[in-house]
N, C-alpha and C positions, 0 to 999 in steps of 0.2 A: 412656483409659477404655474401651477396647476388649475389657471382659471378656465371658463367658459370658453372667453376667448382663444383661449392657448388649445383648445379640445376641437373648434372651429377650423382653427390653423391646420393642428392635427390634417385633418380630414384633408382639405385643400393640397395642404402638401405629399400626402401621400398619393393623393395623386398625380403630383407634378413627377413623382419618383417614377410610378409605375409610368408615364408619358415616356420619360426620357428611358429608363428601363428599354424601353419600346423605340426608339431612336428618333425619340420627335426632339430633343432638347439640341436645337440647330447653336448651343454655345458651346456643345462639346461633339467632339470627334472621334473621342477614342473609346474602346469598348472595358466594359467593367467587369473582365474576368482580375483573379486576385492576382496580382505583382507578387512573381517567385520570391520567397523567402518571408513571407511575409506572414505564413501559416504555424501558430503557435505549437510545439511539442508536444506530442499527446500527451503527454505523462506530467504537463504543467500542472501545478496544484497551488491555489490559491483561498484563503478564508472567503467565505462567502460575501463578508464586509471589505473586500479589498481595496483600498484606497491608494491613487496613486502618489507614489511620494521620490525622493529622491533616489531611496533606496532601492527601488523597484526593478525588475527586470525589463529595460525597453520593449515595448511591442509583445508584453506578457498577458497572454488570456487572464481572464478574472473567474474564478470557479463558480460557476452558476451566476455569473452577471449579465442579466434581463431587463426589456423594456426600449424606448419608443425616447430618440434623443432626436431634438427636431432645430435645427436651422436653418437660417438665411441668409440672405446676400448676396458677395462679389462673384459676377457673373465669371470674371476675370480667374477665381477660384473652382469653377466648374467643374474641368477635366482634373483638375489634383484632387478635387473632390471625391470623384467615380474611384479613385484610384485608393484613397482613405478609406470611403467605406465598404469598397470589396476585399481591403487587406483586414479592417477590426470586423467587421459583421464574417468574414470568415473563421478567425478565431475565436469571436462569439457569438456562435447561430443563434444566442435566445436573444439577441441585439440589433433594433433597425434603426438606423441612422437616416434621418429623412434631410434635406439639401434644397433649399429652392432656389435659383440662383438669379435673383430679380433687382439686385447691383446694391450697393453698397450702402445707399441713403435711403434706399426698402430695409434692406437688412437693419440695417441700425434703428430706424424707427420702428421696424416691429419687433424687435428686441427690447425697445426702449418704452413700449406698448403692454410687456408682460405676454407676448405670442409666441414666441423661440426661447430655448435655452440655453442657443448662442448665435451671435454673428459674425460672418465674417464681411472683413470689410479694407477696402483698399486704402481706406486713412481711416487712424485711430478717434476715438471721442474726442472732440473736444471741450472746455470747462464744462459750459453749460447741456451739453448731453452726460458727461459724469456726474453731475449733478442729478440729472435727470433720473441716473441711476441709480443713484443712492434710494431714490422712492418706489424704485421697481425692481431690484434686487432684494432679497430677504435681509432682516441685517440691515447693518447702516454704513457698511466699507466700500459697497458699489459696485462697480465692474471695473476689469483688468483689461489691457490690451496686449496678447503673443503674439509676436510677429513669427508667422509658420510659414509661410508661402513667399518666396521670394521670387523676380521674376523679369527679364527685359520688359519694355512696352517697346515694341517696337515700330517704325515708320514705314507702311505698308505705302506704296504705291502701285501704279497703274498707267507704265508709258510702254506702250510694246515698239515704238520705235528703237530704245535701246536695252531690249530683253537680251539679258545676257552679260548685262553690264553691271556692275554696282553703282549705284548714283549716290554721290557723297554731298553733304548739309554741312555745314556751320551751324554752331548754334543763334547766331545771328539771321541765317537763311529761314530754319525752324523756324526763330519766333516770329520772320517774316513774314512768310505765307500764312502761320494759323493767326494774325493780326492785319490780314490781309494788306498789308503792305507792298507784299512781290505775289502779285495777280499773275505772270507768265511764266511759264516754265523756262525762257530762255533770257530771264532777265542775268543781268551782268554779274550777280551778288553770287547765285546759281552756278555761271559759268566757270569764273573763277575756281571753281573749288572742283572742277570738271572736265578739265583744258582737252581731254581725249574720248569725250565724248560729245556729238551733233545732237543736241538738245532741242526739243520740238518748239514752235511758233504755236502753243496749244495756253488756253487756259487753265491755269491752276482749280481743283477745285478741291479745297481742304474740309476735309468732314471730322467734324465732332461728335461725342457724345449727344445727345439729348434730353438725357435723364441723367438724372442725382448718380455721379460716377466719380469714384476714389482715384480710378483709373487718369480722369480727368485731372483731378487734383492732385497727384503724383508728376503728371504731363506737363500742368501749367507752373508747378512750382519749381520743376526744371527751365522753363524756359524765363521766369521770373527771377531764377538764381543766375542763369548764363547771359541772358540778355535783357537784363528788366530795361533798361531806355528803349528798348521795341515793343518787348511786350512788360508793359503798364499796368496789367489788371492784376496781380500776385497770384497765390495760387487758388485756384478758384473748384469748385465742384459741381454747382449747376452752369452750364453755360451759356446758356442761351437770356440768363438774366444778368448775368454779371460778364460776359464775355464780349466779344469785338462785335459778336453779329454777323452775321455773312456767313458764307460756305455753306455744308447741306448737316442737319442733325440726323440723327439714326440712333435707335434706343438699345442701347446693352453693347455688349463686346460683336456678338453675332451681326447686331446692324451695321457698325460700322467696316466691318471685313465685308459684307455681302455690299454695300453701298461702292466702296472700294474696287470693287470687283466690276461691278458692273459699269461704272465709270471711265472713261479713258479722260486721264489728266487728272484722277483725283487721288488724295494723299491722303491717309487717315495716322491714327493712333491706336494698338489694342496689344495686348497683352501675346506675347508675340509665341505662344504655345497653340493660337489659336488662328492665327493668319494664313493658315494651310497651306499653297504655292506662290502665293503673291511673292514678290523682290521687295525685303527691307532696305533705306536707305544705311548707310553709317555713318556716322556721327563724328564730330570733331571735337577729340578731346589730345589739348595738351600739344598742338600742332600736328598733329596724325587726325585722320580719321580710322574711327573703331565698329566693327560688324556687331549686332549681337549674339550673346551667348549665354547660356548660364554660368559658365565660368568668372565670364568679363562682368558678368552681373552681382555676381556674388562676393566679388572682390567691393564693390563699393560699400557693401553692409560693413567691410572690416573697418573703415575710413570716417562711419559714422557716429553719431554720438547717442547715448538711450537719453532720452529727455527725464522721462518719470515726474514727476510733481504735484501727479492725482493720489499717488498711493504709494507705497515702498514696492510694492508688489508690482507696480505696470511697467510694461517692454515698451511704452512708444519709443519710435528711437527718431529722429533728425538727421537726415538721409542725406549725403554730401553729396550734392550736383556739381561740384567744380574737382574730381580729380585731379593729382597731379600728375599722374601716371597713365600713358597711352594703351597699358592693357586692361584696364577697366570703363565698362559701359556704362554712361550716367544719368540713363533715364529707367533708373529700377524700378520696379513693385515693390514695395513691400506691404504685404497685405496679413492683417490680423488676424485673428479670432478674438470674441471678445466674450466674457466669460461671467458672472458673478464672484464674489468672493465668499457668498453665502447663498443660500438655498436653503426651498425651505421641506426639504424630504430628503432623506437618504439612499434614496434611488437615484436620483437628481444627482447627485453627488459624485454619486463612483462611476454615473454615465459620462460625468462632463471630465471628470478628473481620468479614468481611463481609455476614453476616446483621446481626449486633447494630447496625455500623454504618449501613445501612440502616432499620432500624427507628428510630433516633434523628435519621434525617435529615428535611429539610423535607418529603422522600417519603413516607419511611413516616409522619411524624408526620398527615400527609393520609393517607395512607391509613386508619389509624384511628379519625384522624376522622369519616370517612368511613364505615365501618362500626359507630363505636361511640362515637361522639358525644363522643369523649375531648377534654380539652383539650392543646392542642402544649406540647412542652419547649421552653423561650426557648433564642435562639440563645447563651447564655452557658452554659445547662448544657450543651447539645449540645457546643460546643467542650472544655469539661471531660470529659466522657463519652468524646472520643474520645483525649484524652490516655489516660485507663485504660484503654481498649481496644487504645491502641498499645505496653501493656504486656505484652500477652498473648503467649505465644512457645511455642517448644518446648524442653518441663525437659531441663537440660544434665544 
């Protein structure tokens, strides 16, 4: 994938690195020194052709493994981001991992463009972008979806009349408001679910995504599973063409927290590592209402199903919004990486297979954690995860 284009990108995104480096990248917060533990053994020794495979040591430098591994995508993936590449570019200083985090339907088309050597992205391919793949991958097998990043979205809002409080939703309420249906904060649907606390005579004002976001489509396809007779539109990813209309747009994760922010009465959606002091609402599952966490979050991945059907090799998985159990939170992330199954260099190769590796390992899944409060993939996906990673090779 070593075209023009891709040498273009290059450029472009190494300077988004050195920006955020610099502390301009307003979707992350936290800083990219290496997450303790994360620094390979001096005395680690590896073939210069290391590949990684099942048998490999998680989170194990590669001996003399070099060069320039460049992706895009979920903004929402930002801060776990920082925290991946100051844990592997520390145990491989001749390796820079470049990151641009420009949301999910960026990522994926310029992945799907022949520009990055991977994406991440908050919803996996579907048919016809795997297809798409197949002609922009090396090889004819296409690309793979791991799901690395797991993670609440959580319901930021902005009422300082009951700061202090938690303000509890229905899923019914939820699809509410973002179907503008319950326009007031002190409508009856609201209250009910609130008996102890004086709810303000303020307009609702619910803010979405505005750009091509997984985030979105993770959001809507909750409220599509818990209350489709409200909300009517399924799960959706651009919204503002397929969505109710109304409320204010805001582009990337960063806009919708700052939008939030400055808003009084207004409610958003964002990937809840990145909502800094705002008060999440919690959610009703199961007749309780549930706070997020990555614990509560993590539990819904176990409850879920892998779809696969593109390839033996792909993690998508089919992410259960209807709980039955009130200790799990049911508006999860799960956000990919999305990979080739072929390449057409062997540098290519041991960067995408020993970075990805890495990132699914007990390491990386600490690291971030550590930077972005994600919950870990259980040691049963990791082992699957790295079965499809020891598929990746270079196209004969």
């Amino acid at each position: 994938m070593n075209t023009p284009k891709r040498r273009i990108l290059a450029g472009a995104l190494a300077f988004t690195l050195v920006a955020a480096a610099c502390g301009d990248d307003d979707d992350t917060t936290e800083d990219t020194e290496a997450p303790a533990g994360t620094e390979a053994p001096a005395d680690t020794e590896a073939p210069a052709d290391t590949e990684a495979t099942p048998e490999t040591t998680e989170g194990e430098a590669a001996a003399e493994l070099s060069g320039t591994l460049i992706g895009a995508g979920a903004s929402s993936q930002a801060a776990a981001m920082q925290g991946w590449q100051a844990g592997f570019q520390n145990a491989n200083p001749d390796v820079t991992v470049e990151y641009d985090p420009i949301g999910s339907g960026g990522g994926r088309e310029t992945f799907l463009a022949g520009g990055t050597d991977f994406a991440g992205s908050d919803a996996a391919l579907d048919d016809e972008e795997f297809q798409q793949s197949i002609d922009t991958c090396a090889g004819d097998q296409g690309a793979i979806n791991l799901p690395h990043y797991i993670s609440p979205i959580a319901l930021p809002y902005n009422l300082p009349s009951i700061e202090g409080e938690t303000l509890n939703l229905t899923a019914e309420a939820i699809a509410g408001i973002f179907a503008n249906g319950i326009t007031n904060w002190n409508d009856p649907i609201i209250a009910e679910s609130n008996p102890d606390l004086e709810l303000p005579d303020l307009t609702i004002n619910p803010v979405h995504r505005s750009d091509d976001s997984g985030t979105t489509e993770n959001f809507t396809d909750y409220m599509s599973q818990t209350a489709p007779d409200i909300w009517t539109f399924g799960a959706i990813e651009p919204w503002d063409t397929e969505g109710p209309g109304g409320g204010e747009g805001a582009p990337q994760t960063s806009g919708v927290v700052a939008a939030v922010a400055a808003g009084e009465g207004s409610i958003g959606y964002a990937d809840a590592s990145q909502i800094g002091d705002l008060p999440a609402a919690a959610v009703g599952v199961a007749g309780e209402f549930v706070e997020f966490s990555p614990e509560a979050a993590g539990r819904i991945v176990d409850s879920s199903e892998r779809t696969g059907g593109q390839s033996e090799f792909d993690f998508a998985i089919d992410v259960n919004r209807n709980p039955d159990s009130a200790d799990t939170y049911p508006i999860a992330l799960v956000s990919y990486h999305i990979v080739c199954l072929a390449y057409d260099d062997q540098e290519t190769v041991d960067l995408v297979k020993a970075f990805m590796t890495y990132v699914g390992s007990e390491d990386g899944q600490a690291a971030s954690a550590e930077s972005a409060g994600s919950a870990p993939i259980s040691d049963d996906v990791r082992q699957e995860i790295l079965v499809s990673l020891d598929q990746i090779s270079v196209a004969s």
